[in-house]
N, C-alpha and C positions, 0 to 999 in steps of 0.2 A: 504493500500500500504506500509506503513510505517512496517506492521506487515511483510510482504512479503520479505522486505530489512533486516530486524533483522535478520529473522530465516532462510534466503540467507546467511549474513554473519557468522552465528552459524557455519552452515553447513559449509561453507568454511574453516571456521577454524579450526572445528574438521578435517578436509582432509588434511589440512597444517598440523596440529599435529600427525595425520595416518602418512602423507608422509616422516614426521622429524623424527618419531619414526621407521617407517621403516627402515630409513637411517641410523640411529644409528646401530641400531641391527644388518645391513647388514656388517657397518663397522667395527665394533666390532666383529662381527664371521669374516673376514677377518683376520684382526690382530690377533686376538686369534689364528686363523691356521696358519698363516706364522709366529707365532713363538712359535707353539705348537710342539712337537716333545713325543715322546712317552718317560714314563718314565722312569728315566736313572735305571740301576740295582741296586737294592736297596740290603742290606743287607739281608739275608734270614732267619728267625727265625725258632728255630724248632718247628717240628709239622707234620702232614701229608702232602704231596703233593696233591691238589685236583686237578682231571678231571676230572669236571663239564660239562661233553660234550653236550652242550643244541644250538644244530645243524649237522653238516656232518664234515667228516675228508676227505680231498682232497689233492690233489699232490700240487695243487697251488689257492690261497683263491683268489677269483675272487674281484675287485674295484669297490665299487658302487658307484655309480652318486652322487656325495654332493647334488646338486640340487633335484632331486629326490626324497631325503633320507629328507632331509627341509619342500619338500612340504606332505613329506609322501605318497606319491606314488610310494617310494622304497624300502620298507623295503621287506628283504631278511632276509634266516636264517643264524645263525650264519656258520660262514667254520673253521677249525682248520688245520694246516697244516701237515703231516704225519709227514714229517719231525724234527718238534718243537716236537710234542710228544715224539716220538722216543729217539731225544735228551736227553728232560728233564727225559725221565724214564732210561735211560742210566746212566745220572748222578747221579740219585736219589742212584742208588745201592750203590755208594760207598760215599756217602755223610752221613756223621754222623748226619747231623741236620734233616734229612728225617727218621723219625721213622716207616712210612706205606707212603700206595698207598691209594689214595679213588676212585673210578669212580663211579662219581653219573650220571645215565643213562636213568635218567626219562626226557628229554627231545632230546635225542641221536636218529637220523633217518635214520644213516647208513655210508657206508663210504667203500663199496666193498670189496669182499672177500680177495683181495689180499693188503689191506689197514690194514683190520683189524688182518690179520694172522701175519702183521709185527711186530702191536700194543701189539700182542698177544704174539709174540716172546721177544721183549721186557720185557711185565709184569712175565713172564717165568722166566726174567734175574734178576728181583726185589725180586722175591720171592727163584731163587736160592742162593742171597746175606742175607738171611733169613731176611728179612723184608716181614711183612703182606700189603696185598692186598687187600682189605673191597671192595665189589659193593654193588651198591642199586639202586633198580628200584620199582616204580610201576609195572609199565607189562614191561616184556623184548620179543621182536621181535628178527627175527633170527638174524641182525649184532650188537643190543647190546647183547644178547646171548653171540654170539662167543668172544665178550671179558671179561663177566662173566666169562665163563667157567675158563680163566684161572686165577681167584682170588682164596683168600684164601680162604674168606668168604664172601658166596653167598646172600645176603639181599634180599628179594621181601617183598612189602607192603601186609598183610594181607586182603586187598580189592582189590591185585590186582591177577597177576601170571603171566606164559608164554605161552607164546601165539609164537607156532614155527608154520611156513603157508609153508616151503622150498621152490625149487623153481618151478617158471612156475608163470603163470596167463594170461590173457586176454589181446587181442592189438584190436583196435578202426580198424575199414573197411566201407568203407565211400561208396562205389560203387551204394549202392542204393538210397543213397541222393544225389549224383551226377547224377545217373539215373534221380531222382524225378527234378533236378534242371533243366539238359539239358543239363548239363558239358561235355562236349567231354577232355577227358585226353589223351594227345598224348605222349608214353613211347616209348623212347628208352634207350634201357639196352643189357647187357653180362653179363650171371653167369647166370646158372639154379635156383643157390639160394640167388640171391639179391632179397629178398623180399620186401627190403622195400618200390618199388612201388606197392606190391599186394593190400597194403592200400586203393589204389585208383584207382584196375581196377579186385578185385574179390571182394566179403562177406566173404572168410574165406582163410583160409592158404591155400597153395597149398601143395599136399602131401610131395613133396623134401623140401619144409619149415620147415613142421611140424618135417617130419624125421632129418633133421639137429637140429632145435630148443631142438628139445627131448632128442637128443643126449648129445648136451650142457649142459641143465638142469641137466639130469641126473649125469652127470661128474662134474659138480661145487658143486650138492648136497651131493654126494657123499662124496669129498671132505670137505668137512659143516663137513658131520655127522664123520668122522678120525679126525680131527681135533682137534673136540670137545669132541668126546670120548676120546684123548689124554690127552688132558688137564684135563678130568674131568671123569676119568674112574669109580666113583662109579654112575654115572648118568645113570639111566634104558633108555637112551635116545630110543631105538629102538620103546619098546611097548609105549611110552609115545607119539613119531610123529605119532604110527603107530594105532591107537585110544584112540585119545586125550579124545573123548566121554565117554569111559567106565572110563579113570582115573578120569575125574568130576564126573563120577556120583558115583564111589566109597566111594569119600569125600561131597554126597551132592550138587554139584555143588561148592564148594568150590574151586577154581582156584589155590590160593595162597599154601593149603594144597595139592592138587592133585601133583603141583609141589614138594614139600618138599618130598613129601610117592617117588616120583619118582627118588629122589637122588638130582634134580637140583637146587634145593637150599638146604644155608644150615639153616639159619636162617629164620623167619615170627617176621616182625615187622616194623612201622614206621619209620619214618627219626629221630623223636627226639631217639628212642630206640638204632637206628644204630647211631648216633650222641655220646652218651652216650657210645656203644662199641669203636667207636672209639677212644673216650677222652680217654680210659684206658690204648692203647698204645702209644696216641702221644701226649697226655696229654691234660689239661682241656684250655677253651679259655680263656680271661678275658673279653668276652662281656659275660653280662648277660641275657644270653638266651639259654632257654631250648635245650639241644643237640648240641648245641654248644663245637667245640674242637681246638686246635690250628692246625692252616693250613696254609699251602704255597700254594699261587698261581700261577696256572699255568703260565700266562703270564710274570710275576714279575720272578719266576726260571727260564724261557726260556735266558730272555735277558740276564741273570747273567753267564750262559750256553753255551751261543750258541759261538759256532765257528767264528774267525777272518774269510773272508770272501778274502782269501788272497792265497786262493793255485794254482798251476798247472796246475790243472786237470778242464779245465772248464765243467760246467753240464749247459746242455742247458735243458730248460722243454718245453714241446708240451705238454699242456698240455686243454685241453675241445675240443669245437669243431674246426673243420681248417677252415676257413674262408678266407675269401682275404678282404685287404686293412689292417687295424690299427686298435688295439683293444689292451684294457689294461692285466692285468695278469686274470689268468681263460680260457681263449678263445686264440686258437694259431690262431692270427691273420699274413697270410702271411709276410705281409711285415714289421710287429713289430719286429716276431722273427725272420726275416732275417736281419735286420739291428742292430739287436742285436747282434747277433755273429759276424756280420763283421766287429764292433765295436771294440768285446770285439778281436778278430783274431789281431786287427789294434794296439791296444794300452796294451793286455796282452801278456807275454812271456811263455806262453800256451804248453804245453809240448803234450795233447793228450784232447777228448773231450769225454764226455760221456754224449749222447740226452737221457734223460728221458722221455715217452711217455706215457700218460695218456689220449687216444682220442681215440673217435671213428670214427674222420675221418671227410669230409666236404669234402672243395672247393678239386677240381684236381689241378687249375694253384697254389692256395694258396699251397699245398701242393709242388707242383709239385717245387715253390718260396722257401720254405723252404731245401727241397732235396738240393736243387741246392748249397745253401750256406753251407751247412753240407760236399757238397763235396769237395767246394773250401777249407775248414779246411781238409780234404784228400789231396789236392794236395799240401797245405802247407805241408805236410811229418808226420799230427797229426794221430794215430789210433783213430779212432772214434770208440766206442763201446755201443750200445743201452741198457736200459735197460727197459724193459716194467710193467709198474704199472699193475692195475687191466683192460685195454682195450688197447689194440693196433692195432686196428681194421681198413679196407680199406685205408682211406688217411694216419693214422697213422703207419701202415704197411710201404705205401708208401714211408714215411720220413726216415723208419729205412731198408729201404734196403742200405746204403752206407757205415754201420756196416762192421768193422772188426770181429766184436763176434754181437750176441744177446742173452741177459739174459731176461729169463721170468720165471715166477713161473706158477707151476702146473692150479692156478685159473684166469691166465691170459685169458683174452679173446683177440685173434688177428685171422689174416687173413683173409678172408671179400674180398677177392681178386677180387673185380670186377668195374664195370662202369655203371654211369645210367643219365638219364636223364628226366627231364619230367614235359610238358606244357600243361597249361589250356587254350582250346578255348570257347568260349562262343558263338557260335553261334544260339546251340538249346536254351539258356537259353533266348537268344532274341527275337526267334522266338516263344516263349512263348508269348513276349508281342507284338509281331507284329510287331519286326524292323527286318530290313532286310538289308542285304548288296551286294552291285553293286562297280564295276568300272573296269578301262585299265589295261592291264598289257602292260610291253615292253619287258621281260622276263619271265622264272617260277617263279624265286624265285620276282617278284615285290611286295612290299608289306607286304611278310612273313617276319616272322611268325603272319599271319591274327590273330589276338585271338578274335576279331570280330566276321569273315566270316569263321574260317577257315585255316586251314593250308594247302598246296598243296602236292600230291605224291611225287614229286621233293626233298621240303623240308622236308620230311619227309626220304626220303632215302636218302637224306648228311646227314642228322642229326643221322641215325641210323648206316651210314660210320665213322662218327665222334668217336663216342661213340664206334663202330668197332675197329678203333684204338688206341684210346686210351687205350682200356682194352690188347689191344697187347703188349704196348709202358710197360703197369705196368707187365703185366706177361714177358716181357723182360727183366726188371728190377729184378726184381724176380729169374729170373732164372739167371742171371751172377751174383746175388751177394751169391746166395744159389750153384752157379756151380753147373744146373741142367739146360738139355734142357726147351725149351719154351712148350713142349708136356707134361713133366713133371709134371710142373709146372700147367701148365690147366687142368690137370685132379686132381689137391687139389685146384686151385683156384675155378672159377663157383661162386665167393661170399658166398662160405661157410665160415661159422665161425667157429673158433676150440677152445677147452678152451689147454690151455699150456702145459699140458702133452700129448694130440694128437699130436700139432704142434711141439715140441720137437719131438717126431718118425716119423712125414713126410717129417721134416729139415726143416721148417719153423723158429724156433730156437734152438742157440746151448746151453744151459747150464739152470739149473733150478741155479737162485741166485738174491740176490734184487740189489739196488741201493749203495750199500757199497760194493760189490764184483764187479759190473760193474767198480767202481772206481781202485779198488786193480785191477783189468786186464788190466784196463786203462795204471795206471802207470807202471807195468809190460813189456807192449807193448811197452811203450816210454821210457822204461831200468832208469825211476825216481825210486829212493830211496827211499823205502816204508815210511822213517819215515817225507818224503815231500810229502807224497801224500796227499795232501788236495786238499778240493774241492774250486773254482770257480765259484760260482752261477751267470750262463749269465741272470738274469735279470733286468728288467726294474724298478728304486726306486719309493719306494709308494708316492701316491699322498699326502705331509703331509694336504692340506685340507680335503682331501676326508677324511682320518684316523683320523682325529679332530670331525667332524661330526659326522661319524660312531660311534665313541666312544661314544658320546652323546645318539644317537638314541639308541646303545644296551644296557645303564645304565637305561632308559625308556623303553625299554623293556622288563627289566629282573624284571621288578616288577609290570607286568604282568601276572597274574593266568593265566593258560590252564588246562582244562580241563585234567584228566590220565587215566580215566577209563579203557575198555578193549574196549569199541565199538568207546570212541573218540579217543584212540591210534590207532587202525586200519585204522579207516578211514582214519585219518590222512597222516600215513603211504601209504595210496590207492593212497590219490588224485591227485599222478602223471598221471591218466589217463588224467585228466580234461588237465592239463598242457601238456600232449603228444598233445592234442587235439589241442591245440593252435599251436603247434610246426608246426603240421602237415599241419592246414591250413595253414602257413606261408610259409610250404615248396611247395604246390601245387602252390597259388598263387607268390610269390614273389621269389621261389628259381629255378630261369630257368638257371641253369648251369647246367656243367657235372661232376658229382658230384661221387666220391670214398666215400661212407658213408656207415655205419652200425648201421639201426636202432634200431633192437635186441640188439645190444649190450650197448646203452644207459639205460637197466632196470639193469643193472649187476653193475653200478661202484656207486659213491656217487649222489644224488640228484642234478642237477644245474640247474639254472636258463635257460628260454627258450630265445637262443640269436636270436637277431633279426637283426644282421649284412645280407648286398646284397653281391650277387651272382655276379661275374664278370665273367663267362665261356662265351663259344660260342652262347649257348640262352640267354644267359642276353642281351648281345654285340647286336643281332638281334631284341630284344625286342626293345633295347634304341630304335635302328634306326626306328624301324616300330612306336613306340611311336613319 
């Protein structure tokens, strides 16, 4: 008994020194975040500038959960923001301590065509202030590609090469496991080509799908291959996409050389080799380590960089999916970014606004919450002027009809111009197991939307009224802000999607130019003084815990080996199906609004995580109840 009482109180004690040790550690990452703050601009030494892009370049880097990121059940890839790059290669041109460019791109997974063409215009501006450019990848995919091209000097690792796939590929259609399950899917929708409930009520595209999809593809690849030929006119790029098979086999199956014989690179050789070229112009490092050179980091030039946050012109960002309710940077949650601009309306002396859009769209009321506040900066007397990233797609479309101007580029993906809806009943899946459902009504609609039993004819035709009107209410919109009838207007809407040089000749938008011209039109409009036109970033300040955390986890991650091959790249590069996969059940089960989205168009921009924010439309509201 005696033994039972000892090795009781051991126990116990070790659990009081778990729980004190705990406590500490808890408190101590407190403290350390509420007076960590990122590091002030340090002095900038010379040497190359590195971007190290080992993750995605996005409009706006999404906040991840401290908690989450602690327990390790949140680690995320890294985000880069366009903007920061942009910057820092801006400055780099005329900064004497910046001797080159590096972009090391062997962990780089994309960042959308109308992202990277900016990036690309940029490194353009680096190398016309004659400073060298260096890349180096293992294997280069098509968006680290497109910002090879336009370096000085092209690197690929001799065990790897490129690996171009253009575009197009494969979408998940679920309709015969829902068959096999016993899922009854009740769609309501407008637009001949909102596809993205065919997911879950055909096996494969419908023909108007495919012929739009094709379209698009075609048009953004197109664009890929000018581009890329511009920047890098000795590259045989044609026969090289056009059988990649015969140029391996010319070299043996050698990758790394098939590329080089084809123009696309210009160098074969490791990191320490390319390390060592680079020490030659930006000179040697004083770590002792092989291919090591002296460098500036991205981060550290940004802050040293970056713009007072103090001008005129505010730029509001819509920026991932639309959503309703509260949600931090990454995801344009309704009521975040509405109460942000009516903030910044309230307490800045705001001369004109320019919404940046990077979505593909979501909730309708979330959208419909954001419009709303973009306009009241219209009736304050501000020109509002859109400028569209690489998606501007359905709900984002939505947001930028209250534009005085709309700016988009060529590779822009928008319009999507439609409305849909759509609820899972479960009735046959229960009648698999032998449940069954009974009871009164006092009305049609009592009960519904049954996901039980059933949904009734009744609710089924308000619900396909619903969505009737609404898709009116957007192509109304539409057509008084484009001054074009409603007829117009519905014969380019239907939910097609247009890449930006379509939508520019249907009048969809007016001017091909990025986020630095939407500005300069801005101030134009509001008769400001070009040498005040700066920008006003309407957003939300970073969580300094969350950014204290973060920074830990990615210093723990970046000493981490992955895999570079050419079959673990690819895959890697794939496994957004798995992740669509997730998306998608989330969306059958949990997202019963009426929803302005474009599914197609989320394979086109940078990588982001799958949000898992509710639905607050018309079937959510009837779900609560029936719930």
């Amino acid at each position: 008994m005696a033994f039972v009482k000892g090795a009781w109180r051991i126990l116990v004690a070790i659990k009081d020194g778990l729980v004190l040790l705990f406590l500490l550690l808890f408190f101590g990452l407190l403290y350390a975040a509420l007076s960590w703050s990122p590091k002030p601009a340090a002095s900038v030494n010379s040497g190359a500038l590195v971007l190290d892009l080992d993750g995605t370049i996005v409009e706006q880097p999404a906040e991840a959960d401290p908690m989450a990121l602690l327990s390790g059940s949140g680690t995320r890839m890294k985000e880069y923001r366009l903007s920061d790059i942009v910057t820092a290669l801006e400055a780099a041109k005329d900064d004497g301590k910046v001797k080159a460019v590096v972009l090391n791109l062997d962990g780089f997974v994309g960042g959308g065509q109308v992202a990277l063409a900016r990036v690309g215009k940029a490194l353009d501006g680096v190398r016309a202030a004659k400073k060298p450019v260096f890349a180096f990848a293992t294997i280069y995919s098509d968006d680290s590609y497109q910002l090879a091209a336009h370096a000085s000097e092209t690197w690929v690792d001799p065990l790897g090469g490129v690996a171009i796939m253009g575009r197009g590929g494969s979408a998940l259609y679920y309709k015969g496991l829902i068959d096999k399950l016993g899922i009854n899917t009740h769609v309501y929708r407008v637009g001949t080509y909102k596809s993205f409930v065919e997911s879950f009520v055909r096996t494969d595209q419908s023909p108007e799908a495919k012929q739009a999809n094709q379209a698009l593809a075609d048009a953004l690849w197109q664009n890929w291959q000018e581009e890329v030929a511009k920047a890098r006119p000795k590259a045989k790029l044609t026969a090289y996409v056009g059988d990649p098979a015969a140029a391996a086999q010319a070299t043996g199956g050698n990758l790394a050389k098939a590329a080089e014989n084809a123009g696309l690179v210009d160098r074969l050789g490791n990191e320490v080799a390319f390390g060592e070229r680079v020490a030659k112009v930006a000179g040697a490092s004083s770590e002792q380590q092989a291919g090591a050179f002296a460098s500036i980091d991205l981060a550290t030039y940004v802050r040293a960089r970056k713009p007072a946050n103090d001008g005129q012109i505010g730029v509001l960002t819509i920026a991932g999916e639309i959503v309703d309710g509260e949600a931090g940077p990454g995801t344009a949650a309704g009521d975040t970014v509405s109460s942000l601009l009516y903030k910044a309306l309230a307490e800045k002396d705001l001369k004109a606004l320019v919404v940046r859009v990077d979505s593909p769209g979501g909730s309708v009321m979330a959208s419909e919450k954001i419009r709303d506040a973009i306009m009241t900066a219209k009736s304050q007397g501000l020109p509002v002027v859109v400028s569209m990233g690489n998606v501007a797609a359905s709900g984002g479309y939505w947001v930028s009809t209250p534009a005085n101007m709309i700016f988009a580029e060529p590779d822009t993906i928008t319009g999507s111009i439609g409305v849909f809806g759509i609820l899972p009943s479960f009735e046959g899946t229960l009648a698999k197991m032998g449940i069954t459902t009974d009871g009164v009504r006092t009305t049609p609609l009592s009960g519904q939307p049954d996901l039980a039993g059933g949904t009734t004819p009744e609710f089924d035709r308000i619900m396909q009224m619903g969505v009737e009107d609404i898709y009116a209410r957007f192509v109304g919109l539409v057509a008084e802000a484009r001054r074009k009838t409603p007829q117009q207007i519905d014969a380019i809407a239907q939910g097609r999607v247009w890449d930006g040089g379509t939508a520019r000749q249907i009048g969809l938008v007016d001017r091909f130019g990025g986020l630095e011209d939407a500005i300069a039109e801005a101030a134009r409009l509001a008769k400001v003084d070009p040498a005040k036109a700066r920008a006003y970033r309407i957003e939300k300040e970073p969580d300094k815990f969350a950014q204290f955390v973060q920074s830990i986890v990615e210093r723990e991650e970046d000493d981490k080996g992955n895999s570079r091959d050419m079959l673990a790249r690819q895959a890697m590069l794939q496994r957004h199906w798995a992740m669509q996969a997730i998306s998608d059940v989330k969306a059958l089960v949990s997202g019963a609004g009426i929803r302005a989205d474009c599914l197609e168009c989320r394979g086109y921009g940078a990588p982001r995580p799958v949000n898992g924010a509710d639905e607050r439309g018309l079937l959510a509201m009837l779900a609560t109840l029936w719930r």
